[in-house]
N, C-alpha and C positions, 0 to 999 in steps of 0.2 A: 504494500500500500504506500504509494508517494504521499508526502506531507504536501502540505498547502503551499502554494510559490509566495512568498516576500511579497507584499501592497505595493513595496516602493521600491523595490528589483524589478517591477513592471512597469512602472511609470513611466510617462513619455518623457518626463522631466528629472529623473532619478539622479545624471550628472549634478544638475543645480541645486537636489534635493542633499546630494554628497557635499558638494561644497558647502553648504550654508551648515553641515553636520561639522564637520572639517574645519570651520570657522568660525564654531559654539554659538553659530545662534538658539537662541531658544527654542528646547522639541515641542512647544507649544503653537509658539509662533509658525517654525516650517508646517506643523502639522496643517494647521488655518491655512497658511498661503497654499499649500498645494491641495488640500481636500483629505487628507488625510486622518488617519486617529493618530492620538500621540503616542498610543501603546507599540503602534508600529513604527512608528519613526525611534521612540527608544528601542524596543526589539533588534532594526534594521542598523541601528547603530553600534550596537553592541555584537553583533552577530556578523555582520558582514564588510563594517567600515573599516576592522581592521586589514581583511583580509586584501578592501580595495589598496588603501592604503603604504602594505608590503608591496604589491603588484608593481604599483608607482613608484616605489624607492628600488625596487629590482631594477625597472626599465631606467630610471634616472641614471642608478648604477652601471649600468650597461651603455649607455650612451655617454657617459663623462671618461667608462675605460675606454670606448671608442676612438674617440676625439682626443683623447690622450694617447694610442696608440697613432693614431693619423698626424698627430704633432710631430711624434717621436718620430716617423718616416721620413714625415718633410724636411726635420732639421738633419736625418740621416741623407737624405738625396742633396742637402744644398752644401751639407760637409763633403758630402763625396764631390760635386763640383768642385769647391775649393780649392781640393787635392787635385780632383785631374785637369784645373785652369792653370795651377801653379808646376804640375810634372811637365805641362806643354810647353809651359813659356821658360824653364829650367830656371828657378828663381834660389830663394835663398832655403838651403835645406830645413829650418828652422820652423818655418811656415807649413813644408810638408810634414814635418815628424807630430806639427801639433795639430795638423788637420787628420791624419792618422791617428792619435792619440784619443781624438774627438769621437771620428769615428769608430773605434775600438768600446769607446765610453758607449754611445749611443747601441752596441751592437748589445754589450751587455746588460743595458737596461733591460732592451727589447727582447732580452732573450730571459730575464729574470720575470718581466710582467707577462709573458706567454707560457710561461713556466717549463721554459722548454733548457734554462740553465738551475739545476739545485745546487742552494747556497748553504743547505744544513750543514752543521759540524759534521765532521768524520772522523771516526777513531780506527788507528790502525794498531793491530793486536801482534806482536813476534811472538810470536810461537815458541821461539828458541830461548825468551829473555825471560831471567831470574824470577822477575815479576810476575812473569804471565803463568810460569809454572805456580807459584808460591799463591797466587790468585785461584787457579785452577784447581790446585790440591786444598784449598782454604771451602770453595766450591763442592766441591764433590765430599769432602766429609763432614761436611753440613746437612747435604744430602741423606748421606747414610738411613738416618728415620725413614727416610722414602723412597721407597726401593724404585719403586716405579719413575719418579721425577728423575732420581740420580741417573737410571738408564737412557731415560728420555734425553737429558744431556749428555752423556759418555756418546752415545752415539751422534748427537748433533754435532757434538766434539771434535768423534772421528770423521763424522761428514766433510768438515770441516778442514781436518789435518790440523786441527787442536789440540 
């Protein structure tokens, strides 16, 4: 059985009826001006204006990364000019190395907001050093109580070459 549709998710006026929500006029007043009851303009507001509301800060969101990605090209196309107005005309290497530099900067913005460069920390483990053993044996006899966990790591261990 579907529930009853929203009064004011109907309405022909419902944008205007969102903004004047959106804008704390009073749910009495919108009620009046559009023909409506107030129990449905609070209802509709509580139930649905959030959800409008996310929608439009998503698409906001989406269109300021855009325009910020479309910056980042343009100032990456007018750098790379730079570069190859100044390789043509063989000027002073100084100017190329920082129009390179720029461009390098620019590559890896674009490549950090695309997410196509990861900047997270990384840890690298040797195998072979004092610590990683002393760490390892510290590990696995802690384990001991749980036979079942200790295996599950001995072998992720050996997967590993741990």
């Amino acid at each position: 059985m579907m529930g009853r549709r929203c009064s004011v998710c109907v309405h022909p006026e419902v944008e205007a009826i969102n903004a004047a929500l959106v804008n704390g006029e009073p749910l009495r007043t919108i009620a009046k001006q559009y023909g409506l009851h107030q129990s449905s303009i609070q209802r509709h507001a509580a139930q649905h204006i959030p959800m409008t509301l996310t929608k439009a800060a998503e698409a906001e969101q989406v269109a300021n990364a855009d325009n910020l990605l479309e910056q980042l090209h343009e100032l990456q196309q007018k750098t790379l000019a730079i570069l190859e107005r100044h390789s043509a005309a063989g000027g002073d290497d100084r100017i190329a190395l920082s129009a390179i530099k720029e461009a390098r900067s620019n590559l890896d913005l674009l490549g950090r907001l695309l997410g196509e460069l990861d900047n997270a920390p990384k840890i690298a483990v040797l195998v072979n050093a004092p610590e990683w053993q002393t760490l390892r044996t510290v590990i696995l006899t802690a384990l001991e109580p749980y036979p079942q966990a200790r295996e599950a790591v001995v072998n992720e261990l050996r997967r590993i070459g741990g």
